[in-house]
N, C-alpha and C positions, 0 to 999 in steps of 0.2 A: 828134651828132644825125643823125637818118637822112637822105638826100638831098632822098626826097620831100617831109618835113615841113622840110626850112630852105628848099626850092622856096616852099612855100606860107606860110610864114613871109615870107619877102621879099617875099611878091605882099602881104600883110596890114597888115604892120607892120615895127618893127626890131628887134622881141625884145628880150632883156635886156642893156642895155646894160652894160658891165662897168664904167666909169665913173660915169655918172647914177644906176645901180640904188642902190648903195651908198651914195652922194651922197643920195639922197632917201630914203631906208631913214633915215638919219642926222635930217638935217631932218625930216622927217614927228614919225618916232617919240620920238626923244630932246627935237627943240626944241619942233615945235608941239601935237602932242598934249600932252603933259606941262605946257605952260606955257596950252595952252587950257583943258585939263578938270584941275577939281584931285583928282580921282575917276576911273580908269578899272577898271573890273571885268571880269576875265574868269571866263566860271560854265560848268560842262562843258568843259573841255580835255581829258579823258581820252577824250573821245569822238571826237576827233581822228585821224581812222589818219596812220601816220607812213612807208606806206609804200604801194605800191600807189596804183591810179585814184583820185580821188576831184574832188566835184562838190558846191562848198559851195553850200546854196542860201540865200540870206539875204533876210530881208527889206529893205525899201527906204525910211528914214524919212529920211534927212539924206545932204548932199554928204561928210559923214562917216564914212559906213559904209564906203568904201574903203581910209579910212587904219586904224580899225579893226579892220577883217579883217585886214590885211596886219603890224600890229602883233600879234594873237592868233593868228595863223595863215600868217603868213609864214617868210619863211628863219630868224629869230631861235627861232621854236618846234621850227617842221619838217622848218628844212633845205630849203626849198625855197618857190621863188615862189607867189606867188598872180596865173595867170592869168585878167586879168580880160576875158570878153567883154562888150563895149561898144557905147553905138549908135553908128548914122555921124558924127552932130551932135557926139559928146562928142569926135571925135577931128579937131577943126578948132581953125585956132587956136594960141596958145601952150598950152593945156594939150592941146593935141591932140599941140604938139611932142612935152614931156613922157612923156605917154602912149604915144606911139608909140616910146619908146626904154625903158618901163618895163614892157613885154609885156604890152601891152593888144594886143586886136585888134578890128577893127570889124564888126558885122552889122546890116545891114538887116532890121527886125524884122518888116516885111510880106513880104519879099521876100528871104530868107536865102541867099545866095549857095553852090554846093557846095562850095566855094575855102574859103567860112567853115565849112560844117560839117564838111567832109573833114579841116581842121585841129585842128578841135577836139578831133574824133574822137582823133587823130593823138596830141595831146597827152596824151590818156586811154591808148591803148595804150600811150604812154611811159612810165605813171606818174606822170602829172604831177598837179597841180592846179589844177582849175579853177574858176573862181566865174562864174554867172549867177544875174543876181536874176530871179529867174521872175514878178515883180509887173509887170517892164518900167520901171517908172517910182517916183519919189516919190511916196509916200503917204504925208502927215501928217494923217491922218484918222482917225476911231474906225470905218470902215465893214469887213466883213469882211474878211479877205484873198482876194485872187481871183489865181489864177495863171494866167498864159500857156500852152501847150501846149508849148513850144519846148523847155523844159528836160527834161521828162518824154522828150519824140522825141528827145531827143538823147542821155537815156539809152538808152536802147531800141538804138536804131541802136549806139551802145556795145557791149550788151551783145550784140547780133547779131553783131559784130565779134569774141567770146567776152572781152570784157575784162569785170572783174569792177570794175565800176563803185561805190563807196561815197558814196552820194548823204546826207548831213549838212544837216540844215534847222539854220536859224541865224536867232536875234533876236537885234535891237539896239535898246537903248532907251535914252531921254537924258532927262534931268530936267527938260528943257524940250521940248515940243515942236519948236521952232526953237533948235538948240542955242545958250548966252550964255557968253561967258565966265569961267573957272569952276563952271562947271554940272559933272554928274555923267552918263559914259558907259558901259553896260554893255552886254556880248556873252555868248549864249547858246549852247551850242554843243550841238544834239541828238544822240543815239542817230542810224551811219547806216542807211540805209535800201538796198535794192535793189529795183530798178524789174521787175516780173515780167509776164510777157507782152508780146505784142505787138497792135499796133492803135489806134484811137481810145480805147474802151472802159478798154482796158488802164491809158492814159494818163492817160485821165478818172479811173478808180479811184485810181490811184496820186498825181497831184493832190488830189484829197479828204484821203488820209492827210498830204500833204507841207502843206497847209496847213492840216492841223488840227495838226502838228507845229510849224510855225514859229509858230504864234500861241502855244502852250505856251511857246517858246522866250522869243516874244517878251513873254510874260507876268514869264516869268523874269526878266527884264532890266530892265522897269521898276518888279517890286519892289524890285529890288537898287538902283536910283536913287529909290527913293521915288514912281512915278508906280503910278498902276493904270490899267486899259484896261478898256473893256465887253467882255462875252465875247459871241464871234461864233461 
């Protein structure tokens, strides 16, 4: 790893721990997904790049969508982590411990730190993988999808940097609104995308396309669990 980016990596968090990572890789996937949902689908995996930037964007229905990205698109698929950037609040606490040794890193989502996006950045020019949900938040709602700005400029800035960023919209749908156990989980995994131009404008455009993608996504997903959604 380059100097600058495990500098900024220590200022963030504790990256991947060679320990814990594996440890919860284990539990997550094998014990509690598996014995929570008795149903997990995954729909477009080919769409996956398996090498190269890339910048999954998902949508944000349950505390769950983390274990399932990481199960359809983690080291076990990829070959490589899913890093997650996170708010400040998620990263307190015992599962803020957690997080902090499973290459999560935390951003202030009024106030994005340059520490936060010079890494992220950093992370992209490595090749790595990154996930931000660009909704910000949980929505267990039928209201359209609306996205943040954040994810869009943080391509941008990416590809300003000449990295060839492949930005992947991604739904996830669950047979219950509030997932029960036993219920049915599905991930969608789109066509990716690259972010073109720059500016407000640029990012505004390219928003419209990205969330009229994840809702396709996310359409996918809860037919495959038996739910349907209103189109937006």
């Amino acid at each position: 790893m380059p100097l600058a980016l495990a500098t900024r990596e220590t200022n963030l968090c504790l990256g991947i721990d060679p320990f814990w990572s594996p440890l919860a890789m284990f539990t997550t996937q094998d014990i509690v997904l598996s014995n929570y949902f008795r149903e997990r689908i995954v729909i477009g995996s080919e769409n996956l790049p398996m090498e190269g930037a890339v910048l999954l964007a998902p949508t944000h229905r349950a505390r769950w969508d983390g274990l399932m990205l990481t199960m359809a698109a983690g080291r076990r698929v990829t070959s490589r982590d899913c890093r997650f950037m996170v708010t400040r609040t998620e990263m307190t606490g015992i599962q803020g411990w957690f997080l902090q040794r499973l290459g999560c890193f935390p951003v202030d989502q009024l106030r994005p730190s340059l520490t936060t996006l010079r890494f992220a950045i950093d992370l992209m020019v490595e090749g790595q993988q990154l996930v931000v949900f660009p909704e910000g938040r949980i929505n267990r709602t039928e209201k359209p999808i609306r996205l943040k700005q954040g994810l869009a400029r943080l391509a941008q800035l990416a590809d300003s940097k000449g990295v060839n960023v492949h930005v992947v919209p991604v739904g996830l749908g669950y047979s219950e609104a509030k997932p029960r156990p036993f219920s049915k989980a599905a991930i969608c995994f789109s066509e990716p995308m690259r972010v073109e131009g720059i500016g407000r404008q640029a990012a505004k455009n390219f928003n419209l396309e990205l969330a009229e993608r994840m809702n396709s996504a996310e359409q996918a997903a809860l037919l495959a669990v038996g739910r349907t959604k209103l189109a937006t």
